[in-house]
N, C-alpha and C positions, 0 to 999 in steps of 0.2 A: 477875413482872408488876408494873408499877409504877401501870399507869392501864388506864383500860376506861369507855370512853361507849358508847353506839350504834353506833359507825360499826366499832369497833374495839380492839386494844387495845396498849401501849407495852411491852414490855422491857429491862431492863438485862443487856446483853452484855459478850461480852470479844471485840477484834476480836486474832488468835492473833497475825497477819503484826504490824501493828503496835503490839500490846502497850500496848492502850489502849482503854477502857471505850466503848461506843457504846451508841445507842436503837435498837431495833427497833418497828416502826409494822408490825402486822400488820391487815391489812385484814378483819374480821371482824363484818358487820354481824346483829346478831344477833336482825333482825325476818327475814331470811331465809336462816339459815343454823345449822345445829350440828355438832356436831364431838363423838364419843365419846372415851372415855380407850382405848380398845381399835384406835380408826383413827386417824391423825393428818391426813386427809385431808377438806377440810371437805366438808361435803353440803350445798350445795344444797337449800331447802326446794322440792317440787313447783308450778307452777306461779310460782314466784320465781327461773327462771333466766334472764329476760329482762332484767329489773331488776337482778339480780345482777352479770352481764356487764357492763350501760354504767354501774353504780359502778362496779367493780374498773376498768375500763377510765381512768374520772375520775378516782380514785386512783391509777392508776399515772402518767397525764398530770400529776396534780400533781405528785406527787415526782419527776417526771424535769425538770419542769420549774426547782423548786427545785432540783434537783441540779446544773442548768446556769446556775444564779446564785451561783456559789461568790464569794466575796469579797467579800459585802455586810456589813456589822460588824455588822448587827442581826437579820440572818438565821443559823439555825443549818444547819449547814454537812454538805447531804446527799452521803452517798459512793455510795450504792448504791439500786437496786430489782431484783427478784425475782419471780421466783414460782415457789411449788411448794406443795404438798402442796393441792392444785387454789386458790389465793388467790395473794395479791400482798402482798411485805416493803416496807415503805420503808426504809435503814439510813446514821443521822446518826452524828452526833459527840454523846458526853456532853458535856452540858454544866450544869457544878454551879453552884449556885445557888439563891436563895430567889424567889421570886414577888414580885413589886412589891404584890399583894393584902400577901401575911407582912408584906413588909418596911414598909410602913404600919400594919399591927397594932400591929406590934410598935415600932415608932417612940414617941417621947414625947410627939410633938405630932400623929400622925395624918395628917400631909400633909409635903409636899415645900417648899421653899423655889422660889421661881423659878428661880433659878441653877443649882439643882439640878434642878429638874423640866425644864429647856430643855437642860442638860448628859446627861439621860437620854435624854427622849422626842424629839433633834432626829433622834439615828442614826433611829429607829424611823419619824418621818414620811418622812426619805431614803428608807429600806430599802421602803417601803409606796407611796412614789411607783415605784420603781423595779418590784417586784413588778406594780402596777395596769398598769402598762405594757407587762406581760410577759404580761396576760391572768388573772393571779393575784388572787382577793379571798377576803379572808379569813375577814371576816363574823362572827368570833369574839372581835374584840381587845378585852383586859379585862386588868384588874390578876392576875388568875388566867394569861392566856397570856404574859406580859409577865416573862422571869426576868432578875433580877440577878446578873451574877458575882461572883465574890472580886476580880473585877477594877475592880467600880464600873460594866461594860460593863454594857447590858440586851440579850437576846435575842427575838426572836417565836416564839413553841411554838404548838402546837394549834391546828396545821392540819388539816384536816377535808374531806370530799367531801361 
């Protein structure tokens, strides 16, 4: 497990077919629901399977949704959704990287240059017009969801229902 908020929590895989590292987004909201080491099937907290249904249900509409916006450069790039073991998988693409939070930490001067902050964040306004228009809002973007690659590229993560 790499991550765990409320709503649920992230894994790092190995996808077998194509031989390459992916995220797993399991839907696991943990004001109504637990899960033993003895059953791998979640339970449903009593009188919380009303609520339980129309998330899982908004979560899976998210990620099908992203998964049908393949080829936006600033979105990360979903291949799959699921469900078993009674919840619902979302399953992306690894993608490495530091946080735009890190990578101003960790910076000398604490901030971006223009050129570079318009060289970053213009995919990211693209990518978020395009999303808004798809029905998609995030309600999360932060220098925390915001990863830079080895590539100089920045990604949107943490997405939520």
């Amino acid at each position: 497990m790499l991550e765990y908020n409320g709503e649920g929590a992230t894994y790092i895989g190995w996808d077998l077919a194509e031989k390459k590292a992916i995220k797993i987004r399991e839907f696991i909201p943990d004001k109504f629901t637990t899960r033993t080491t003895t059953n791998l099937n979640l339970q449903v907290m009593r009188s919380s399977e009303k609520v339980f249904i129309e998330l899982r249900q908004s979560f899976v509409e998210l990620w099908t949704k992203l998964a049908r916006l393949k080829g936006l450069s600033a979105l990360i790039s979903v291949t799959d959704v699921v469900s078993d073991y009674g919840t619902s998988y979302a399953i992306y693409d690894h993608f490495e990287g530091i946080s735009l939070r890190d990578f101003l930490l960790r910076s000398k001067t604490g901030y971006l240059s223009w050129d570079k902050a318009r060289q970053l964040l213009m995919p990211i306004l693209s990518t978020l017009g395009t999303l808004h228009s798809s029905g998609i809002i995030h309600r999360g973007i932060s220098p925390s969801t915001l990863i830079i690659g080895p590539d100089g590229k920045i990604k949107i993560t943490g997405f939520c229902v």
